[in-house]
C-alpha positions as CSV (number, residue, x, y, z in Angstrom):
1,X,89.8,4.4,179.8
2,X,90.6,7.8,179.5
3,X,89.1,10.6,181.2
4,X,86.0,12.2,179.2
5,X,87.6,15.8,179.4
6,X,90.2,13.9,176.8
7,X,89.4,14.9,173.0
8,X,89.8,13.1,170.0
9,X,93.4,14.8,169.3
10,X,94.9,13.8,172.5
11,X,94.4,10.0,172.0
12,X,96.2,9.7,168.2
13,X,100.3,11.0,168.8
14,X,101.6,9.9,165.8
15,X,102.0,7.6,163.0
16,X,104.8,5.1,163.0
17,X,106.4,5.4,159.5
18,X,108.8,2.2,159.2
19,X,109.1,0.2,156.5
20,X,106.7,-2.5,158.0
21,X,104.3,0.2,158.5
22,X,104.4,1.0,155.0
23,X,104.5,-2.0,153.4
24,X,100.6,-2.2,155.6
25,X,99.7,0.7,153.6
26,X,99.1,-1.7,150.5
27,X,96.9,-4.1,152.6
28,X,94.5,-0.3,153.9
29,X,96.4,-1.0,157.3
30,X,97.7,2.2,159.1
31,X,100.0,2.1,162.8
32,X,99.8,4.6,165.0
33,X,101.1,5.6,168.6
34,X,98.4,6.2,171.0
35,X,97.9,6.8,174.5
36,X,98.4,4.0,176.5
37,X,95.3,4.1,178.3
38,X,93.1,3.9,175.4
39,X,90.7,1.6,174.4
40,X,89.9,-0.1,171.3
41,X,86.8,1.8,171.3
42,X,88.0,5.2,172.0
43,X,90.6,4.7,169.2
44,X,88.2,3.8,166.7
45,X,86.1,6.7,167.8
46,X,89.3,8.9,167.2
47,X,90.6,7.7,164.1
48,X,86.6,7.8,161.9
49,X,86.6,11.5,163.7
50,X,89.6,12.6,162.9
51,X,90.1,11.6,158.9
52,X,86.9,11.0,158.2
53,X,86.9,7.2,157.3
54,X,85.3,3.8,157.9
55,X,87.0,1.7,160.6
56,X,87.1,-2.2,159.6
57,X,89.4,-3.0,163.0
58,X,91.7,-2.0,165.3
59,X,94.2,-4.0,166.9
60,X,96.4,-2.9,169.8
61,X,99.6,-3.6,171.5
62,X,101.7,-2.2,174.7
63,X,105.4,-2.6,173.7
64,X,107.9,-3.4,176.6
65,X,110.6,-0.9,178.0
66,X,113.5,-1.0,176.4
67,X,116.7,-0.5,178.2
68,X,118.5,2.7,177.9
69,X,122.1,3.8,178.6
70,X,123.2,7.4,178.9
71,X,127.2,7.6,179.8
72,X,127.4,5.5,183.2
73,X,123.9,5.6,183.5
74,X,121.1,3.4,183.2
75,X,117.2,3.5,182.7
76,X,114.7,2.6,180.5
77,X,112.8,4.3,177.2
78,X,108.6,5.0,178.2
79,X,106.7,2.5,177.3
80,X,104.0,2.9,174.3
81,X,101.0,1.3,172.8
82,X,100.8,0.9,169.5
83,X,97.4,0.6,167.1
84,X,97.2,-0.9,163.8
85,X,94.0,0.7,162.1
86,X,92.0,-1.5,159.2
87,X,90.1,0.7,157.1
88,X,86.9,-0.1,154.9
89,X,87.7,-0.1,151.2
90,X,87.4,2.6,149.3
91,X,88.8,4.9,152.6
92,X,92.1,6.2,152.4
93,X,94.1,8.5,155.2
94,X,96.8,10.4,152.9
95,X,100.4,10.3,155.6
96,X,102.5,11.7,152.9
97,X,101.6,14.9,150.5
98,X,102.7,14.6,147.0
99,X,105.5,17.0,145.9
């Protein structure tokens, strides 16, 4: 769990906007990068804070390092966790603005 100095903002990094992640958007489903020591509950906490909605669910997941290869040089890419956020019907978190 994450310190209690930690607010809201610092949990949620980003959304992940992939064609998956999208194609979620029909069933009220939204993905998002988080910290990686976050809990369920601190997420939930974040995400009904931040865009003031109704969260239905949250399920999480740690993705594995990926290898990385820079000239001669090898490492690995950070590892992430990554949330998918069920919202209540009728709640609706708007990622993209209309032009």
């Amino acid at each position: 769990m994450i310190p209690q100095k930690t607010n809201f903002i610092d949990t949620i990094k980003y959304p992940i906007v992939t064609e998956k992640a999208i194609g979620l958007l029909q069933d009220n489903q939204y993905t998002f990068v988080v910290d990686i020591r976050s809990d369920k509950e601190l997420i939930k906490n974040s995400i009904e804070t931040i865009f003031n909605v109704k969260v239905s669910s949250v399920n999480t997941s740690k993705m594995p390092r990926k290898k990385r290869r820079l000239g001669r040089f090898m490492g690995y890419r950070p590892r992430y966790k990554k949330a998918v956020v069920t919202l209540q019907s009728g709640d609706l978190i708007t990622l993209f603005e209309d032009a």
